[in-house]
C-alpha positions as CSV (number, residue, x, y, z in Angstrom):
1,X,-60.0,-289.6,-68.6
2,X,-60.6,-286.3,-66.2
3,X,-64.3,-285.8,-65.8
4,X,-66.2,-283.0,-65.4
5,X,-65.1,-280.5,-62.9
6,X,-67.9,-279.7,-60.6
7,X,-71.0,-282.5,-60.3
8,X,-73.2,-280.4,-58.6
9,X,-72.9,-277.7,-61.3
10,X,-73.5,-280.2,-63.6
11,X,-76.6,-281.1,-61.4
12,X,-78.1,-277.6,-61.3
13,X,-78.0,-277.5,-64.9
14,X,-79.0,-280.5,-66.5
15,X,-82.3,-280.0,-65.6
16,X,-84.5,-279.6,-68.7
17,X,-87.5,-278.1,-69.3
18,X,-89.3,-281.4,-69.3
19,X,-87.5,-282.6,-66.1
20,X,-88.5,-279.6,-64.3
21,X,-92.0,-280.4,-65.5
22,X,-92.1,-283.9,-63.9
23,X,-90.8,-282.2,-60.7
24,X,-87.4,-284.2,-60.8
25,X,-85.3,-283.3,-58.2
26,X,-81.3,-283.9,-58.0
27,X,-80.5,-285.8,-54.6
28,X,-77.0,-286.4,-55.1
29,X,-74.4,-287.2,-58.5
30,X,-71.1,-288.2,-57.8
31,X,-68.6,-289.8,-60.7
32,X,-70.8,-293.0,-62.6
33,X,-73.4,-292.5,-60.1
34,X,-76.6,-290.6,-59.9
35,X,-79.7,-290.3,-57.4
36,X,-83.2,-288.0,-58.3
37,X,-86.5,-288.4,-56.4
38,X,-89.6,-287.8,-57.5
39,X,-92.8,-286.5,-55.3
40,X,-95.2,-288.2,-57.1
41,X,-98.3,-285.7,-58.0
42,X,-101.7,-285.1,-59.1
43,X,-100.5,-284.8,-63.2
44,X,-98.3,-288.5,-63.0
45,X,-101.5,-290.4,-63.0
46,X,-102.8,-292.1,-65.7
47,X,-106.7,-293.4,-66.1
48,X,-106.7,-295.9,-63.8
49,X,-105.1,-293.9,-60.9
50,X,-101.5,-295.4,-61.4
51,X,-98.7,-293.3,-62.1
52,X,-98.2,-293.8,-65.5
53,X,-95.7,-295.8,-67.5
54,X,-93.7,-293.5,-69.2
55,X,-93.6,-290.6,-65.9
56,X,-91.4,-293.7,-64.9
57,X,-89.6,-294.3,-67.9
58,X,-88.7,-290.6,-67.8
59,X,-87.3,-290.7,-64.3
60,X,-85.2,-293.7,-65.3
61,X,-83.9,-292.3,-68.4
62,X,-83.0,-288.8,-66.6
63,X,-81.0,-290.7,-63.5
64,X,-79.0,-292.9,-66.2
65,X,-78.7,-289.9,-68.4
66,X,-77.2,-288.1,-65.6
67,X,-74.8,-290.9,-64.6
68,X,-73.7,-291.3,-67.7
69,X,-72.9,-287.8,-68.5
70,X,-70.8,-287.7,-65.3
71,X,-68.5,-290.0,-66.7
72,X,-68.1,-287.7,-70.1
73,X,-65.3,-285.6,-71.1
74,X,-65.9,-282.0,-70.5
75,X,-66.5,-281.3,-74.6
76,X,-68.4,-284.3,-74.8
77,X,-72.4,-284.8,-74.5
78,X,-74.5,-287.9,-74.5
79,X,-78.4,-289.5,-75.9
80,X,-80.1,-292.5,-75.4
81,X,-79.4,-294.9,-77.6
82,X,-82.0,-297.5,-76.4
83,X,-83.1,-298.7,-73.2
84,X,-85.1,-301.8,-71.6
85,X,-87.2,-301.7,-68.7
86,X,-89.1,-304.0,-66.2
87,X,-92.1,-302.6,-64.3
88,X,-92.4,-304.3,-60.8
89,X,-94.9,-302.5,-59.1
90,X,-97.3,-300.2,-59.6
91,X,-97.1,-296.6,-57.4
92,X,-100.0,-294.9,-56.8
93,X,-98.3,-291.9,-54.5
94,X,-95.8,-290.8,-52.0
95,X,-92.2,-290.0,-53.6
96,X,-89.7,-292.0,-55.7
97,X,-86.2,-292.4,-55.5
98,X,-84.3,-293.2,-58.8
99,X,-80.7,-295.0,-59.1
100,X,-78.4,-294.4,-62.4
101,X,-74.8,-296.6,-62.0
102,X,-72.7,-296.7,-64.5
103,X,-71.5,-300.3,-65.2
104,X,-69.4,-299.6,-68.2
105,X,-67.9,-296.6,-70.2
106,X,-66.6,-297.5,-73.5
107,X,-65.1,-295.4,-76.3
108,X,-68.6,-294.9,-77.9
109,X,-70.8,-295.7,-75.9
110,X,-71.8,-295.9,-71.8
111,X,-73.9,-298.1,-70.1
112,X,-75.8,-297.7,-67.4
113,X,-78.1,-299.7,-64.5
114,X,-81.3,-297.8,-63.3
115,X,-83.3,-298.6,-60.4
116,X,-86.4,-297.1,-58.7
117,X,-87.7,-297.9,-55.3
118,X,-90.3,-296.9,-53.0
119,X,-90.4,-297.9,-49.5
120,X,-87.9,-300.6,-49.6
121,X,-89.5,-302.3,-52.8
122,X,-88.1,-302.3,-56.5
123,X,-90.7,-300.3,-58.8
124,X,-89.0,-300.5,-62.2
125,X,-85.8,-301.8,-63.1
126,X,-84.1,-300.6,-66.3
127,X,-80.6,-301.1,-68.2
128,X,-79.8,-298.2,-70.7
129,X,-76.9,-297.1,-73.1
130,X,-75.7,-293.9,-74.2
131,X,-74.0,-292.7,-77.2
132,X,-70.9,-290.4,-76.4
133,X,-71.3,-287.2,-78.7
């Protein structure tokens, strides 16, 4: 399997519109793995002055997304196919950092292991799989 040629090129452009809304940032991607952070502001809180559920979900999906793709043949793209996730702790500011490994990559599909901490303590822990398109 040869992998995409340059990570980092893949980094600066699988940013989407909605990512770059959240304020995702790309720490590092290397084959299987990915790393994003997250400042948490102002707009990620929901009523009760939590960051809300899905501002998680989306930083999940994005660093396994990420990992995932790494893994991909150059023609090929990928989608969330489903995903389960545990909420640990609720974050009400500072930054996040977000964990995508792949732990297997199949014919059809990839899956993928997603973490996020803050300050040394687990804030959602997710496992994912990706349809190869």
């Amino acid at each position: 399997m040869s992998q995409h040629p340059n990570l980092q090129e893949i980094a600066r452009n699988r940013m989407s519109p909605f990512t770059k809304m959240l304020g995702v940032e790309f720490k590092s991607i290397e084959k299987g793995l990915c790393t994003l952070l997250l400042p948490i502001r102002e707009e990620h809180f929901n009523g009760t002055a939590r960051v809300h559920g899905g501002v998680i979900f989306s930083l999940l999906d994005s660093a396994m997304g990420a990992a995932a793709f790494s893994v991909l043949e150059p023609h090929e793209s990928t989608a969330t196919v489903e995903c389960k996730i545990n909420y640990t702790r609720a974050v009400i500011g500072g930054e996040l950092e977000c964990f995508g490994k792949v732990v297997h990559a199949g014919t059809r599909t990839v899956v993928v292991d997603g973490e996020i901490w803050q300050d040394g303590a687990l804030v959602a822990k997710a496992l994912g799989t990706f349809a190869r398109i």
